[in-house]
Structure formats: structure tokens, C-alpha cells
C-alpha positions as CSV (number, residue, x, y, z in Angstrom):
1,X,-26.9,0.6,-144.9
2,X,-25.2,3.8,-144.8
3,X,-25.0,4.1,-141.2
4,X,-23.1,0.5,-141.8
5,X,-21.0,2.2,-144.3
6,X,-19.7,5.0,-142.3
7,X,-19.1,2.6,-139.5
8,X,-17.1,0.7,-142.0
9,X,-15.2,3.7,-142.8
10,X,-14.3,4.4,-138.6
11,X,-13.4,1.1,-138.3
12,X,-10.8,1.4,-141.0
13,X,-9.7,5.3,-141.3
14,X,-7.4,6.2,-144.0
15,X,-8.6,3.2,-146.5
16,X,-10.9,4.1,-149.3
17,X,-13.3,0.9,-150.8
18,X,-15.1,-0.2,-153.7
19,X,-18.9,-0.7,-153.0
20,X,-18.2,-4.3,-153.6
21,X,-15.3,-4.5,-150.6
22,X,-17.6,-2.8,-148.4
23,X,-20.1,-5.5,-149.0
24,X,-18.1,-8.0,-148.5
25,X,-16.3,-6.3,-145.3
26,X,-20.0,-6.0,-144.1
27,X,-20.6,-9.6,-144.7
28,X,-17.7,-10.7,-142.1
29,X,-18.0,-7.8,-139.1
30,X,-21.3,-8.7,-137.0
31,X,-22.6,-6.1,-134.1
32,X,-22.5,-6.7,-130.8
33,X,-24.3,-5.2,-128.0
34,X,-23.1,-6.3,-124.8
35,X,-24.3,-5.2,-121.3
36,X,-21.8,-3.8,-118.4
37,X,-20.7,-6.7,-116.5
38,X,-21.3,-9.6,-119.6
39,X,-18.2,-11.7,-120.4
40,X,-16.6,-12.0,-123.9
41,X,-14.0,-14.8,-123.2
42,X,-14.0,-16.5,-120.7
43,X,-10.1,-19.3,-119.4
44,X,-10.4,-22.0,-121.2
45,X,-12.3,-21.3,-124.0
46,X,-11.9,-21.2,-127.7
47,X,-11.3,-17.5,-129.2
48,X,-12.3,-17.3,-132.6
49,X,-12.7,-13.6,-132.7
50,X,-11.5,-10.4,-132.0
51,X,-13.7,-7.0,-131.5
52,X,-13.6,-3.2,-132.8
53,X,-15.2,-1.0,-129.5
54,X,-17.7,1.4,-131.0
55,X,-18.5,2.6,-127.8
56,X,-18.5,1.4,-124.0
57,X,-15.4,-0.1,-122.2
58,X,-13.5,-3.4,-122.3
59,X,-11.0,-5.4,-119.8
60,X,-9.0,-8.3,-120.3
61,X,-7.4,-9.8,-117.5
62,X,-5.6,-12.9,-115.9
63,X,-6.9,-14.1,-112.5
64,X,-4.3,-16.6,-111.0
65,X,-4.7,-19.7,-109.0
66,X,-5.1,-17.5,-105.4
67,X,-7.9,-15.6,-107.0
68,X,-5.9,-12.2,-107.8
69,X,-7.1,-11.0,-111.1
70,X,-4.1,-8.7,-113.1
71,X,-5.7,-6.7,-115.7
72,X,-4.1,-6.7,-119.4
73,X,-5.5,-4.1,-121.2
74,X,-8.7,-1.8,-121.1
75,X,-10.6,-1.2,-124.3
76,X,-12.7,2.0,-125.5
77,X,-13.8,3.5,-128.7
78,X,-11.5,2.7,-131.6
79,X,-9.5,0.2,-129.9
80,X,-9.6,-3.6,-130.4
81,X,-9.7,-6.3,-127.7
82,X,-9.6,-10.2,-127.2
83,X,-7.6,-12.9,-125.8
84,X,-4.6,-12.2,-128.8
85,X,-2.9,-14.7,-127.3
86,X,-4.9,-17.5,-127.9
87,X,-6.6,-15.8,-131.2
88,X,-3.4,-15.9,-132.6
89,X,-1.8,-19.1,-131.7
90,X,-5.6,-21.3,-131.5
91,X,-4.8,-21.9,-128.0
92,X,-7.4,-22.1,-125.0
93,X,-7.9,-18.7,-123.8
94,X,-5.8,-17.3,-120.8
95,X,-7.4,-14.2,-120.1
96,X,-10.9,-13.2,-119.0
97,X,-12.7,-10.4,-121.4
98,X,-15.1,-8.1,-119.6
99,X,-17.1,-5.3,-120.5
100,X,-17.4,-2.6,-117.8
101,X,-20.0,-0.5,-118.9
102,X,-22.5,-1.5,-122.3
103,X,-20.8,-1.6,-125.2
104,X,-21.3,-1.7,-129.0
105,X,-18.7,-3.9,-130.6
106,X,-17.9,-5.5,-134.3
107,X,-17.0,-8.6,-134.2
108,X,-14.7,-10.9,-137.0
109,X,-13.5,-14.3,-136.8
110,X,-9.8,-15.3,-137.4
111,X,-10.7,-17.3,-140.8
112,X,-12.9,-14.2,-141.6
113,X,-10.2,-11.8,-141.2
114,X,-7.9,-14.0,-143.0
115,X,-10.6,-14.3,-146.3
116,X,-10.1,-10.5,-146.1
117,X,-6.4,-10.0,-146.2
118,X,-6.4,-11.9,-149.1
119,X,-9.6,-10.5,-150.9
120,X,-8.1,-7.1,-149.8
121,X,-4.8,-6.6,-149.4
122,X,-4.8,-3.5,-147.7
123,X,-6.6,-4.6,-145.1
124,X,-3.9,-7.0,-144.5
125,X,-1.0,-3.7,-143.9
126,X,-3.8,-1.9,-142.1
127,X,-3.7,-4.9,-139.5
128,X,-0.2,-5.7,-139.4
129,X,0.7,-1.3,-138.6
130,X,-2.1,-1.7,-135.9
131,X,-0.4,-5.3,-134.5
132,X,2.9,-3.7,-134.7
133,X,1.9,-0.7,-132.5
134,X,0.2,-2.9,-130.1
135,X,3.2,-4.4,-129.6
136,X,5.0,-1.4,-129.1
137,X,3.1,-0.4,-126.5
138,X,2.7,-3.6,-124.6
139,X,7.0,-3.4,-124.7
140,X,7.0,-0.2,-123.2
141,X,4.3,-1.2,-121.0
142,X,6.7,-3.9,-119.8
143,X,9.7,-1.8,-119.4
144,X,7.3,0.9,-117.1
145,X,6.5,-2.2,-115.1
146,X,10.1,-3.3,-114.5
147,X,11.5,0.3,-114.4
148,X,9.4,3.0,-112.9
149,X,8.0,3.9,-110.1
150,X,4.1,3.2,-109.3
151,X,3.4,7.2,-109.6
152,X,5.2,7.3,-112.8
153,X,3.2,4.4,-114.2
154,X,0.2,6.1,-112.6
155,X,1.1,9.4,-114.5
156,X,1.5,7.3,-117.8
157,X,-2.1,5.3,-117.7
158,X,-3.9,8.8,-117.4
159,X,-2.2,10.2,-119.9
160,X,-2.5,6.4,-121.9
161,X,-6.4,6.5,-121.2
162,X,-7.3,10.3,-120.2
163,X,-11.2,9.6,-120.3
164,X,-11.6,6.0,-119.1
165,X,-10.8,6.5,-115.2
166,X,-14.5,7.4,-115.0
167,X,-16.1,4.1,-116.1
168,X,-13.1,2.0,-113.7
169,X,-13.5,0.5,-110.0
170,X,-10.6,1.3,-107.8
171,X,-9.1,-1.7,-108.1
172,X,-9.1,-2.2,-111.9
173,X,-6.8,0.4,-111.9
174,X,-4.1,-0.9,-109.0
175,X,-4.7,-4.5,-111.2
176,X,-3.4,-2.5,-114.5
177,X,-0.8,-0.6,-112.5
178,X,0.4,-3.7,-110.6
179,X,-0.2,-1.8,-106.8
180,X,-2.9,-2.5,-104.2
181,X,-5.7,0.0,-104.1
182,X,-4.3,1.9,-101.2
183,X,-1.4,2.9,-103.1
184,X,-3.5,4.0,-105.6
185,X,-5.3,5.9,-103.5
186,X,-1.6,7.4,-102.1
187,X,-0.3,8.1,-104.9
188,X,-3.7,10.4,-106.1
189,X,-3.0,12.2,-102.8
190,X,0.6,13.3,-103.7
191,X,-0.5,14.2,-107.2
């Protein structure tokens, strides 16, 4: 229970709790252990959840009609991942959720987190400054895209994710970066 507890307290740093929120935060976020390689979410399907990385490494990615797959976002420790998309708007899901190496993960369902924001207020802010940052970064994210140069936006992933290159193919990279794996392999050349 107290190994629960201090996971509790990770999850949500900077929030203090009763004994009788943590309960009832433990009562909605259920572990997951997932192997390298096991999928999440798959097109298509419902998304009900959302998922805190412990440890390991996520991906979330789009694979269009030809086959290509364009990855999304990568997930490790502290980060959270789903299809947002379709968790937020009760859509089917668009994007694929893989995990790339094994993973711990806490899982909570969309009505679950909603019980929460209303049982706890806080937890409500604490979502919405995480969800507002997210956005902020997927903007910017755009704007590297449509902007700079395939160095630069080389340049700005490993100083985005300056530990995760170890656990990623070749090619989940050039996906994120929007290039073709020799490129990739250029640009790491010139730098």
C-alpha cells in the first residue's frame, strides 16, 4: 500500500491528499504491465482510457491507406499517452498505441477521471495545466514541421527526448521527424 501511495504521489507532484482521496484515487488508476511490442489502441477501436508511463516507452502513430505509419508522440516515464483524439471526443480511434520496450503503466478511464475532477477539484487544474502544455507543444511541434529544416527538427527531438533515442528503430525516428531514414542517417553525419 505504500508503494501505491508514493506512486500516487509521482503521478501527481505538487498535490498533497487526504488518506481518503488517495483511496479513492487508488480505486480508479489500475497497473498495467505491458510487453515491448503489445498494442494499447488499436484504428478503430473505442478509447476509454488514457495511461501515466511509470517506466518503458510508448508510440502513438497514424499508418495511412499506402501503409506509411507517421508517429505522433513517443511516451516515457512521467508522460501520458492515448489516442486523445478519440478519448476526448468518444470517437473511433485514429491512431495506433505501441509499446516499444515493457512498460509499467496506470491506467484511468474517461468517466473515472471525470468522478475525480469532481470529487477533487484539484485534480481537475492539475489536468487541465498538463492538457494545456500538451497543446503547447504539439503547436510548436506543428510550426517546426512547417518551418524548419529536418536538422533543426532533428536538433529539437534530442533535446525534446535526450534519453529515448536508445529504446527507438531508425525509422520511428524519420516517422516523428517527417524524413526517410537515410536522411536521418545524413543528418547524424553532419552533426
Amino acid at each position: 500500500m505504500k508503494s501505491y501511495h508514493s506512486k500516487i504521489k509521482e503521478i501527481f507532484k505538487g498535490l498533497t491528499f487526504s488518506e481518503d482521496e488517495i483511496k479513492l484515487i487508488e480505486s480508479v488508476f489500475h497497473k498495467v504491465i505491458v510487453k515491448k511490442g503489445d498494442i494499447l489502441i488499436r484504428p478503430g477501436n473505442n478509447v476509454e482510457s488514457q495511461y501515466y508511463i511509470v517506466d518503458g516507452c510508448l508510440r502513438a502513430f497514424h499508418t495511412d491507406k499506402q501503409g506509411k505509419e507517421y508517429t505522433i508522440q513517443f511516451g516515457i516515464k512521467d508522460w501520458w499517452m492515448s489516442d486523445f483524439t478519440a478519448f476526448f471526443s468518444g470517437e473511433k480511434a485514429i491512431l495506433t498505441v505501441e509499446a516499444l520496450e515493457d512498460s509499467t503503466l496506470y491506467k484511468i478511464s474517461r468517466r473515472d477521471k471525470e468522478y475525480l475532477y469532481q470529487q477533487i477539484p484539484k485534480i481537475d487544474r492539475f489536468f487541465r495545466e498538463k492538457l494545456e502544455k500538451a497543446f503547447a507543444a504539439f503547436q510548436k511541434r506543428i510550426l517546426a514541421g512547417i518551418s524548419k529544416s529536418a536538422k533543426e527538427r532533428y536538433i529539437d527531438f534530442m533535446v525534446t527526448y535526450p534519453k529515448i533515442e536508445k529504446y527507438l528503430k531508425n525509422y520511428h525516428i524519420a516517422s516523428f521527424l517527417g524524413i526517410t531514414t537515410e536522411s536521418l542517417s545524413r543528418i547524424r553525419k553532419e552533426i
